[in-house]
C-alpha positions in Angstrom: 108.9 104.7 86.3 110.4 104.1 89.6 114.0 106.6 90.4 115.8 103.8 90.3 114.8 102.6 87.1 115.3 106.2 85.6 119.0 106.0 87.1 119.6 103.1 85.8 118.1 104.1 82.4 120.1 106.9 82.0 123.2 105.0 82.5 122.6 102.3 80.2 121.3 100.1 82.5 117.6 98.0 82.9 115.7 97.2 86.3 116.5 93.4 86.2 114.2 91.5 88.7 117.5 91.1 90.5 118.3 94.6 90.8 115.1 95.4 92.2 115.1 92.8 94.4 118.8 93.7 95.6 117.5 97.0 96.6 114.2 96.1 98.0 116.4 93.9 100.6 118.5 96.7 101.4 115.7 99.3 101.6 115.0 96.9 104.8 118.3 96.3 106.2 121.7 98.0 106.7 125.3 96.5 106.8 125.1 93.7 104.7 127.3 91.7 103.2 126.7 89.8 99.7 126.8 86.2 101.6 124.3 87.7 104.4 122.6 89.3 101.6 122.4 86.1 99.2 121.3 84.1 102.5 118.1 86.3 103.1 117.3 86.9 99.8 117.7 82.9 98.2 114.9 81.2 100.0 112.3 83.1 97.8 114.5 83.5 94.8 116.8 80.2 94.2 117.6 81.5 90.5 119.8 84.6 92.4 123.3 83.0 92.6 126.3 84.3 94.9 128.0 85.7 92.0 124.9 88.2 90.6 124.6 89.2 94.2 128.1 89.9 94.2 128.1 91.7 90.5 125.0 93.7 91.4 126.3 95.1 94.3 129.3 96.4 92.4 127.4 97.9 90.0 125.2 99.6 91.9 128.1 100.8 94.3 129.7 102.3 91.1 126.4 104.1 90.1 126.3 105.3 93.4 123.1 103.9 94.1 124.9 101.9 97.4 127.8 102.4 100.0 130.1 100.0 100.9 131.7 100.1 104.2 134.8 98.5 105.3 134.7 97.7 109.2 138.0 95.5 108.8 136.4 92.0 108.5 138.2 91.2 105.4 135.1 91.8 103.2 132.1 94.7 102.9 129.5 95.6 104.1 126.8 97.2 102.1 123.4 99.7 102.5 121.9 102.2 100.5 123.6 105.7 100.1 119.9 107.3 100.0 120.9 106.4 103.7 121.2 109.4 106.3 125.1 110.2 106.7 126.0 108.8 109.7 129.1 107.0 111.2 129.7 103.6 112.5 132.0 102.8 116.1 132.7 98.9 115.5 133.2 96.5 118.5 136.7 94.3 117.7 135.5 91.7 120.1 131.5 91.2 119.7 131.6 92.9 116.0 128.8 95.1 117.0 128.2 97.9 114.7 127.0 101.0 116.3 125.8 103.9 114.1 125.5 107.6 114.8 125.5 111.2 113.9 128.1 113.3 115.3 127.8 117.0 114.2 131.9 117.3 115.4 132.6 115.0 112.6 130.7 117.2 110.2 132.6 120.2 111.5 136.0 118.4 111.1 135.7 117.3 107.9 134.7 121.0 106.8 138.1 122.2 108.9 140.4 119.4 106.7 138.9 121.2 103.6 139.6 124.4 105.0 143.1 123.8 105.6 144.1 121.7 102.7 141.7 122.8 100.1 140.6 119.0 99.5 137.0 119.1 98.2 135.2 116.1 99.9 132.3 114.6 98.2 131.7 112.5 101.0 132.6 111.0 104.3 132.3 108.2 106.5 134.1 108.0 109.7 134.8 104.2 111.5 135.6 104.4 114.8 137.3 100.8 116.6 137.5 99.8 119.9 135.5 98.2 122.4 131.2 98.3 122.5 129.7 98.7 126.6 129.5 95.1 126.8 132.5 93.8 125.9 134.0 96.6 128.1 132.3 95.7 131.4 133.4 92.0 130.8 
């Protein structure tokens, strides 16, 4: 039995052929969103509407299985949270997303719990601005 089929177990849940299939796409693949998601993944599987892609996702989110990011596009993106923490600096113009691992960011987010006592579970930093391309231009 696969750890994601134990996870869902435990919870209640079964490994649907869409779950698994969900996940196998994202095991690929990082910042999705559902449509982009539902556009790569219903050439092979025509049965997997917009709306289970967009259920799914949730539920998987909630179990904790995936992260959904927010770059400010007015919907989310989505990859999996066995993921390596990391950060994202967005491009406003080109929408680039750039990811990367700052170890200051580690250290401030251990200083905010310092100071305030918050415990953080997790974090994800977005930084917005301008990518090298659409700078130069």
């Amino acid at each position: 039995m696969s750890e994601l089929e134990q996870l869902l177990r435990s919870r209640g849940y079964r490994l649907t052929n869409q779950r698994r299939v969900i996940v196998g796409e994202l095991e690929g693949a990082r910042h999705l969103s559902a449509e982009e998601l539902h556009d790569r993944l219903k050439g092979e599987h025509p049965e997997l509407g917009l709306s289970t892609v967009y259920r799914t996702l949730d539920l998987l989110h909630e179990l904790g299985i995936v992260r959904k990011e927010d770059f400010g596009e007015g919907y989310s993106r989505y990859e999996l949270a066995t993921e390596r923490i990391h950060h994202h600096a967005r491009c406003r113009e080109c929408g680039a997303v750039i990811e990367f691992n700052e170890e200051l960011m580690e250290y401030l987010a251990l200083q905010v719990e310092r100071e305030t006592g918050f415990v953080t579970e997790w974090h994800e930093i977005t930084l917005h601005g301008r990518c090298a391309a659409c700078s130069d231009s």
